[in-house]
N, CA, C and O atoms as CSV, one atom per row, in Angstrom:
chain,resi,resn,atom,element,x,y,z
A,1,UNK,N,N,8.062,-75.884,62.441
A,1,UNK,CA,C,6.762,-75.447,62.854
A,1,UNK,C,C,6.465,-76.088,64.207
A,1,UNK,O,O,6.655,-77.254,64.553
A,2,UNK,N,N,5.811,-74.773,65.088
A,2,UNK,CA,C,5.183,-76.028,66.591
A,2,UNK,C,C,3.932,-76.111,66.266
A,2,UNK,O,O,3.148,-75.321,65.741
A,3,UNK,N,N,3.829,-77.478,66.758
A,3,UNK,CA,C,2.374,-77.808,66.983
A,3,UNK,C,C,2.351,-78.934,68.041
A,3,UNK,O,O,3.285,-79.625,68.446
A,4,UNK,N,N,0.889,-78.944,68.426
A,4,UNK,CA,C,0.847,-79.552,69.778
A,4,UNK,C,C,0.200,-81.069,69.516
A,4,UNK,O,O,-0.886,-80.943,68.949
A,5,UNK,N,N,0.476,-82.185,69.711
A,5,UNK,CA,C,0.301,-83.438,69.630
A,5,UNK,C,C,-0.629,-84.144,71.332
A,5,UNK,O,O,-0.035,-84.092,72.409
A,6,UNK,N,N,-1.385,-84.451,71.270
A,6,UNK,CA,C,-2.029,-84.394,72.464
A,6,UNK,C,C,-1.736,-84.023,73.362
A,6,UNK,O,O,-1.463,-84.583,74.424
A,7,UNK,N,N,-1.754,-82.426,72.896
A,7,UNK,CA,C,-1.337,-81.672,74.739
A,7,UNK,C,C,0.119,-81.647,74.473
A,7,UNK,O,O,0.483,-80.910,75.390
A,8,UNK,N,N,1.227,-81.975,73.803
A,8,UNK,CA,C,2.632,-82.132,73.849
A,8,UNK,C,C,2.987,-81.368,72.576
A,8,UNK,O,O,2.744,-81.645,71.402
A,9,UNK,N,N,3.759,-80.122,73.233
A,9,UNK,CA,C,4.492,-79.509,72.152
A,9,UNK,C,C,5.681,-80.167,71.270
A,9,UNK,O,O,6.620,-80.820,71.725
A,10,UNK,N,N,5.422,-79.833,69.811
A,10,UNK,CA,C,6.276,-80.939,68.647
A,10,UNK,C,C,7.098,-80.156,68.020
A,10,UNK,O,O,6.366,-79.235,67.660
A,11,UNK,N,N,8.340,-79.886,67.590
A,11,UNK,CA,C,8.402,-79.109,66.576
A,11,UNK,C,C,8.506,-80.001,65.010
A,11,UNK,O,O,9.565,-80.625,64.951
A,12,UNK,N,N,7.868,-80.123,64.112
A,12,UNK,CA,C,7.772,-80.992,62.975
A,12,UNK,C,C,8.438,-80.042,61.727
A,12,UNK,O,O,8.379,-78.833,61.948
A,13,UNK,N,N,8.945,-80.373,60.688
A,13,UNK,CA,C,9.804,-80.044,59.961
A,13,UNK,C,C,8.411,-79.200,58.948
A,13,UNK,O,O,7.430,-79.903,58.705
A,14,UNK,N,N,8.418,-78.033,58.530
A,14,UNK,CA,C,8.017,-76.918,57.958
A,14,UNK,C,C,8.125,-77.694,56.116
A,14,UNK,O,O,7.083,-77.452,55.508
A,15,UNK,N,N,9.056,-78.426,55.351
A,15,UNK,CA,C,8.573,-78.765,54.365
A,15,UNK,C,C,8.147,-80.107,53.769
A,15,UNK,O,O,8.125,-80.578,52.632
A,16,UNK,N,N,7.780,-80.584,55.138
A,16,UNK,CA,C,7.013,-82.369,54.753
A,16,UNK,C,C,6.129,-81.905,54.253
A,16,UNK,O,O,5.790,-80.725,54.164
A,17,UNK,N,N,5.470,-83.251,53.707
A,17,UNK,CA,C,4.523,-83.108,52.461
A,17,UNK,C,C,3.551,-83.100,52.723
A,17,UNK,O,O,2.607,-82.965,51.944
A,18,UNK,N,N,3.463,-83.324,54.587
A,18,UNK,CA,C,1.761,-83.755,55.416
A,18,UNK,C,C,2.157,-83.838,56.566
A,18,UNK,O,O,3.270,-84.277,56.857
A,19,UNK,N,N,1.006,-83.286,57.691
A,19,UNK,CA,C,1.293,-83.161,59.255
A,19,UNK,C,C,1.495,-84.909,59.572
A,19,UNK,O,O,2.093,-85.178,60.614
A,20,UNK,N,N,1.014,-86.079,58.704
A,20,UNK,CA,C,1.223,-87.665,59.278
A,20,UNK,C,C,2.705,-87.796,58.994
A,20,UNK,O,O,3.391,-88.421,59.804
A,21,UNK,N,N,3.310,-87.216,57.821
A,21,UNK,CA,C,4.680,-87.709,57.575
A,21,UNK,C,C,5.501,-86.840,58.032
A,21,UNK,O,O,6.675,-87.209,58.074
A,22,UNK,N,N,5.223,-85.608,58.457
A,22,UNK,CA,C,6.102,-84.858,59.404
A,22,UNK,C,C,6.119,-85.390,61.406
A,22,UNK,O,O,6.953,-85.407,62.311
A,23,UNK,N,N,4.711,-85.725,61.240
A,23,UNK,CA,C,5.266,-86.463,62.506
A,23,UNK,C,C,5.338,-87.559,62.926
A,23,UNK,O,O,5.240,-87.771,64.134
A,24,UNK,N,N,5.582,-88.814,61.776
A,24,UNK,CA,C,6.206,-89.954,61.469
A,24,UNK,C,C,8.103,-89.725,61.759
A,24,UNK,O,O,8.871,-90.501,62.328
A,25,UNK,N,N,8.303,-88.801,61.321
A,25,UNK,CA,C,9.482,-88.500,61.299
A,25,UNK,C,C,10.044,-88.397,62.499
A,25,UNK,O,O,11.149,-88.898,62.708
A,26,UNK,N,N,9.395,-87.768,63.400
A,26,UNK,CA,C,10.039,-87.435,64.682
A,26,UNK,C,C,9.055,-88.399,65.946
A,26,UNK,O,O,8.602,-88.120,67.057
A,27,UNK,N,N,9.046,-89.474,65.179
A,27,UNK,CA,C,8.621,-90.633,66.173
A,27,UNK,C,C,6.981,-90.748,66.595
A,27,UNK,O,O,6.562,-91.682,67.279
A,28,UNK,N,N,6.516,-90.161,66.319
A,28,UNK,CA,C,4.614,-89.621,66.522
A,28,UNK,C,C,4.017,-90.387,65.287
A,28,UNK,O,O,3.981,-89.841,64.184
A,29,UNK,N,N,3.556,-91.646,65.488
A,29,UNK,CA,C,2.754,-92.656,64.861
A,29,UNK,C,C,0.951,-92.183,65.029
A,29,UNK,O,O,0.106,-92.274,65.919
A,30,UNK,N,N,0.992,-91.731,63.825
A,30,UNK,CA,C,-0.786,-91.505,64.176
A,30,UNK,C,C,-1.795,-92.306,62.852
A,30,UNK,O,O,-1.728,-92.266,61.623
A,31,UNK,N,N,-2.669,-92.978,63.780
A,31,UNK,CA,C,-3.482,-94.036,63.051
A,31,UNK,C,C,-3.985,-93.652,62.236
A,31,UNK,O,O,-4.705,-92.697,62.524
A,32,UNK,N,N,-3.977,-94.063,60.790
A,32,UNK,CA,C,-4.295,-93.750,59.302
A,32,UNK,C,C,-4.290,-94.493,58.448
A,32,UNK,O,O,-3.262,-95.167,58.388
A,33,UNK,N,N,-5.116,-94.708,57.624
A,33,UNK,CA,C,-5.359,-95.919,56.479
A,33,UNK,C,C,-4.912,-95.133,54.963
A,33,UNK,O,O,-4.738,-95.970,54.077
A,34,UNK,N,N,-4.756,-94.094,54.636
A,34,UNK,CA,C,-4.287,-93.317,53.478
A,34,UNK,C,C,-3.069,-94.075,52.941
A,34,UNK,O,O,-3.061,-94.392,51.752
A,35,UNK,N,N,-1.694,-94.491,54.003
A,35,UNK,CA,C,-0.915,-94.655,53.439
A,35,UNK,C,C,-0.651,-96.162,53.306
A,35,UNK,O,O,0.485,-96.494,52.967
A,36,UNK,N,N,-1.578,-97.118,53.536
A,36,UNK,CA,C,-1.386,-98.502,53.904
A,36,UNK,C,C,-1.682,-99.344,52.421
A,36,UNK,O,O,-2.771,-99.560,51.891
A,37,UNK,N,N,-0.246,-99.750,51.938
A,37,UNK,CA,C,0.276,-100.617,50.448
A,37,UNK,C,C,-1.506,-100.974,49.962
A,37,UNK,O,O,-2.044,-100.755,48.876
A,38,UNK,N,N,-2.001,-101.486,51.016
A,38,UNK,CA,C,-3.221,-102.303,50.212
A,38,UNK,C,C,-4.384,-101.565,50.359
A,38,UNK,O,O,-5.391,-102.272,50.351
A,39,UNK,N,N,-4.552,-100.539,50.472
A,39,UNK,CA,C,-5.947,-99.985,50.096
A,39,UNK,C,C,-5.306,-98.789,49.080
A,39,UNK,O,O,-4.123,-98.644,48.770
A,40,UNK,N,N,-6.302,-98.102,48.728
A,40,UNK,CA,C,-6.338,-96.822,47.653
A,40,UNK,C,C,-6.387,-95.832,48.607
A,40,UNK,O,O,-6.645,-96.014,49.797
A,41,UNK,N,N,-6.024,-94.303,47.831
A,41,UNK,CA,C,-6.220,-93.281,48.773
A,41,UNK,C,C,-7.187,-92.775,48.919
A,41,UNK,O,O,-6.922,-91.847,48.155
A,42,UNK,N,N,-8.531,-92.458,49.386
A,42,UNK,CA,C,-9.884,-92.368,49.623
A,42,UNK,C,C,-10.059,-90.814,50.126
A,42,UNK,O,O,-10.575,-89.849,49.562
A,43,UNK,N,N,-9.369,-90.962,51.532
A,43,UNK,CA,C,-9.578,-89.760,51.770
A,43,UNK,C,C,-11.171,-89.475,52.981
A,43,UNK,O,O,-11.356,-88.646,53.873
A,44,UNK,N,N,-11.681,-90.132,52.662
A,44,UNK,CA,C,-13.061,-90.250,53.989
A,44,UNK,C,C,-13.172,-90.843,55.309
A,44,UNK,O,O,-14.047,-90.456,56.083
A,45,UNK,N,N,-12.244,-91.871,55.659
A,45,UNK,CA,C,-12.253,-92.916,56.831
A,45,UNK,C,C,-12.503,-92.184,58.168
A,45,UNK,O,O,-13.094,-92.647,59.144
A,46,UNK,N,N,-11.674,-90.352,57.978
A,46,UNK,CA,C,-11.802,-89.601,58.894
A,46,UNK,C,C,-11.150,-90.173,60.037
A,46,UNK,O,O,-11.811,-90.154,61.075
A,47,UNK,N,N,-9.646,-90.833,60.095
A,47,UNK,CA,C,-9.550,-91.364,60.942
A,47,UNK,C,C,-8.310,-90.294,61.669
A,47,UNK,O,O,-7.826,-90.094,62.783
A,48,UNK,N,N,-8.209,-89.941,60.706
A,48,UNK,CA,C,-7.212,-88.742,61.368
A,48,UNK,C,C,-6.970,-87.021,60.937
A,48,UNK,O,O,-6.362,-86.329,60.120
A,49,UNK,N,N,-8.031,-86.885,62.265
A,49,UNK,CA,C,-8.549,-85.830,62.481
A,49,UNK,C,C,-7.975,-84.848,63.569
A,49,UNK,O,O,-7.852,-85.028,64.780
A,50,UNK,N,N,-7.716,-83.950,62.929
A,50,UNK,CA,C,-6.894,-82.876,63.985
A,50,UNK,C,C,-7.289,-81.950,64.393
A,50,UNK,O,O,-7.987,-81.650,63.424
A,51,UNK,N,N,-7.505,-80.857,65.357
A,51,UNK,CA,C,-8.109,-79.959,65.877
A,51,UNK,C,C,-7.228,-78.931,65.468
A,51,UNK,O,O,-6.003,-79.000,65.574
A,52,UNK,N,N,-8.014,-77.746,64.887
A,52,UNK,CA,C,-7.076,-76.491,64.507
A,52,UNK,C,C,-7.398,-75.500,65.111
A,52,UNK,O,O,-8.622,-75.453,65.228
A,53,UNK,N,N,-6.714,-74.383,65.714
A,53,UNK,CA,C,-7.063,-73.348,66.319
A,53,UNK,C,C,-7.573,-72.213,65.401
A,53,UNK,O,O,-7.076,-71.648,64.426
A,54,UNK,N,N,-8.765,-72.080,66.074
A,54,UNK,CA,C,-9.676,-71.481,65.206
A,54,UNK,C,C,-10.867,-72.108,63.816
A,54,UNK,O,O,-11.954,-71.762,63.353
A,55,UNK,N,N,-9.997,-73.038,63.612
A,55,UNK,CA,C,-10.571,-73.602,62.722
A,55,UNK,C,C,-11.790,-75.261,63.308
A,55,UNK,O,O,-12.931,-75.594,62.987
A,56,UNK,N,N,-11.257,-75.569,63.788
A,56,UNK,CA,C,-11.866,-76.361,64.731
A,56,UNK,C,C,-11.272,-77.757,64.468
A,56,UNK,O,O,-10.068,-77.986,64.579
A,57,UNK,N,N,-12.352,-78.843,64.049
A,57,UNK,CA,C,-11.992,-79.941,63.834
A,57,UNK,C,C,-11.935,-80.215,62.234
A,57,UNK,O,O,-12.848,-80.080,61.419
A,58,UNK,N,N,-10.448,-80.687,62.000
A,58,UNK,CA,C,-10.044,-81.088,60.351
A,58,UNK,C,C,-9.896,-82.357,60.248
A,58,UNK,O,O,-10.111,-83.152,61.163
A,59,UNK,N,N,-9.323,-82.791,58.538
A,59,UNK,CA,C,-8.933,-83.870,58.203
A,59,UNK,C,C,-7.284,-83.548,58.692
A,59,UNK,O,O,-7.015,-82.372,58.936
A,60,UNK,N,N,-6.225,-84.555,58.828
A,60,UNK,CA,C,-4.924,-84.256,58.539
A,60,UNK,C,C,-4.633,-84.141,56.902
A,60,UNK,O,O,-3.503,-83.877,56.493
């Protein structure tokens, strides 16, 4: 799949489990507390938020 990473076209693998661990994979570290050993998964921090075309502004 392409998608664009600030302004920079990505191509990220079509069956990761999430746009953070698909572009963990190909070196694109994006700031997120979901996956960190010592907290729970919450889901609100809103810290990583992605812009969708058409859709506007999301959660990842």
């Amino acid at each position: 799949m392409k998608i664009y990473v600030n302004g920079k076209e990505t191509i990220i693998d079509d069956n990761a489990r999430n746009v953070l661990e698909a572009l963990k994979e190909v070196g694109i570290e994006i700031p997120n507390l979901c996956y960190l050993s010592e907290t729970s998964v919450y889901g609100a921090c809103r810290m990583c938020l992605v812009e969708v075309e058409g859709n506007g502004i999301v959660t990842s």
